[in-house]
N, C-alpha and C positions, 0 to 999 in steps of 0.2 A: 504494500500500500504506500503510496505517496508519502510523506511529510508533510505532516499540520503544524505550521507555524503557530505556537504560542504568545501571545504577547500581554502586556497588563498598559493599564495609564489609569487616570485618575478617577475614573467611573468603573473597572471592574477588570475582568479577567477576560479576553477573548481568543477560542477557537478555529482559526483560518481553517478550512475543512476544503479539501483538497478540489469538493463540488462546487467552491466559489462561494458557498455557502458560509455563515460565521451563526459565532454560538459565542454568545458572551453572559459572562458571570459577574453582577456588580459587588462591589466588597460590599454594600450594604445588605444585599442576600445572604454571602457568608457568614456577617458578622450577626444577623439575625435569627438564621436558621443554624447556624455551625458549620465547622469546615468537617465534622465527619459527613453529616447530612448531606450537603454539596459533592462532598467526595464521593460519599455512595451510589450519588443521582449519578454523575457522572458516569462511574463505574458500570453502569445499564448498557451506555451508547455503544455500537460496535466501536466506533473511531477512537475511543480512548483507551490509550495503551498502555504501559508501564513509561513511554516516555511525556507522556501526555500529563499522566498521575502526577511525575517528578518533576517535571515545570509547573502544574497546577501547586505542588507542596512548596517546591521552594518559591512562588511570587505569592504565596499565602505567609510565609515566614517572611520575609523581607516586609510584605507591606502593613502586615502586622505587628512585626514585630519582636514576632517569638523565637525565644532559645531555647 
């Protein structure tokens, strides 16, 4: 499968989807609902991989915060 470019900015998290397609996640949904909840939603879609996961955790950690 292609490569999904990841990206964040100031409104949230988005999914470049190789159909031209985008799938964006605002940090105000993570930070209401939680990043396991998000994580799990996510975890459903075929297109999210393990590398998908690990750019989704690490621009959750940077823009949150967390160590």
């Amino acid at each position: 499968m292609k490569y999904k470019e990841v990206t964040a900015d100031t409104y949230g998290i988005t999914f470049n989807l190789p159909s031209s397609h985008k799938y964006t996640v605002g940090w105000w949904q993570i930070e209401q609902d939680g990043f396991s909840k998000w994580h799990d939603h996510l975890r459903e879609k075929t297109w999210f991989t393990d590398v998908e996961s690990r750019k989704f955790t690490d621009l959750c950690i940077e823009h949150f915060n967390w160590n």
